[in-house]
N, C-alpha and C positions, 0 to 999 in steps of 0.2 A: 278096862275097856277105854277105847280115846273113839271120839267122832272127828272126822275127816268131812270139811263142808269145802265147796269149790260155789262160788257164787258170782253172777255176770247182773250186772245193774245196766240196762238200756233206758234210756230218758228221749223222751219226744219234747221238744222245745218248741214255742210258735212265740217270736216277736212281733207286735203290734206296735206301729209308730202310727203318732197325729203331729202332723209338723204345722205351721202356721207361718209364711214368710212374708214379712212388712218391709214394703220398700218407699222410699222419698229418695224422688228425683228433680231433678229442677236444668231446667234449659236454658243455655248462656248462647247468647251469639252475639256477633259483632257483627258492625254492615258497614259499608263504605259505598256510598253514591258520589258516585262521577256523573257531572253533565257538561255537556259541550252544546254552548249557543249561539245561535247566529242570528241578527237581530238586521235586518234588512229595511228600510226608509225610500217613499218615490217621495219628492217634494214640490208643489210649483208655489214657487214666487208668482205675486202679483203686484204690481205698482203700476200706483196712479202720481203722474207727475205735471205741476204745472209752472210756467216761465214769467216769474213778475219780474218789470222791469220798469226802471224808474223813465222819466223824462224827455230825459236828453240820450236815453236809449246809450248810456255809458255803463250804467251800473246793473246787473241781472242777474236775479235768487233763482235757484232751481230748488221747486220746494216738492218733493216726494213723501206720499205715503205708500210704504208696500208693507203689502200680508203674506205670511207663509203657511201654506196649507200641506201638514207631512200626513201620511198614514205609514206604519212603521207596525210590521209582524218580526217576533220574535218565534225563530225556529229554535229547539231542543229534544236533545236528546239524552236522556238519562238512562244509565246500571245501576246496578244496586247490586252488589259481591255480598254476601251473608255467610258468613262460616258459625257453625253452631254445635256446641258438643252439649252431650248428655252424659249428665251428673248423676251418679246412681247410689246411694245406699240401701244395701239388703239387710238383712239380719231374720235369720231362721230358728224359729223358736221350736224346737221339738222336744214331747212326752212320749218315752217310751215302756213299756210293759213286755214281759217276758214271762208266757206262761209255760211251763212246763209239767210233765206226765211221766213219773219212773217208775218203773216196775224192776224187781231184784229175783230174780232167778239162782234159784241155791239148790245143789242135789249133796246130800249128806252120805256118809258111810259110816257104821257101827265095824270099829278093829275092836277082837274083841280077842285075848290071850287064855285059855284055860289050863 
């Protein structure tokens, strides 16, 4: 006699992942300020003057003192250009598990010669 077996194996799989992703980043930037100023002054002079003269009214000093009195505003205006990129490192840690379920389906047959 010989057995004749014909068998199908079907498996149910289920992957579980736990990932963990750590990143460092860091922020670069550059700036550049531009200012344009204009610096603006009113002033008045003041003098006080007086005329000595000698004698015989041949010889004569002009003797002055004068004061300057400024007020002076400074106008401005400033930019400031910033360009800035971002630095990234990631890195993805992941644990993975694969559970599986098979089951083997087999139908046999007895040949059997007498």
């Amino acid at each position: 006699c010989v057995i004749v077996c014909m068998c199908l194996i079907v498996c149910m799989c289920v992957i579980v992942c736990m990932c963990l992703i750590v990143c460092m980043c860091v922020i670069v930037c550059m700036c550049l300020i531009v200012c344009m100023c204009v610096i603006v002054c009113m002033c008045l002079i003041v003098c006080m003057c007086v005329i000595v003269c000698t004698v015989s009214l041949c010889v004569c000093v002009l003797l002055c003192v004068c004061v300057s009195l400024c007020v002076c505003v400074s106008l401005c205006v400033c930019v400031s250009l910033c360009v800035c990129v971002l630095l990234c490192v990631c890195v993805s840690l992941c644990v993975c598990v694969s559970l599986c379920v098979c089951v083997s389906l087999c139908v046999c047959v007895l040949l059997c010669v007498c």
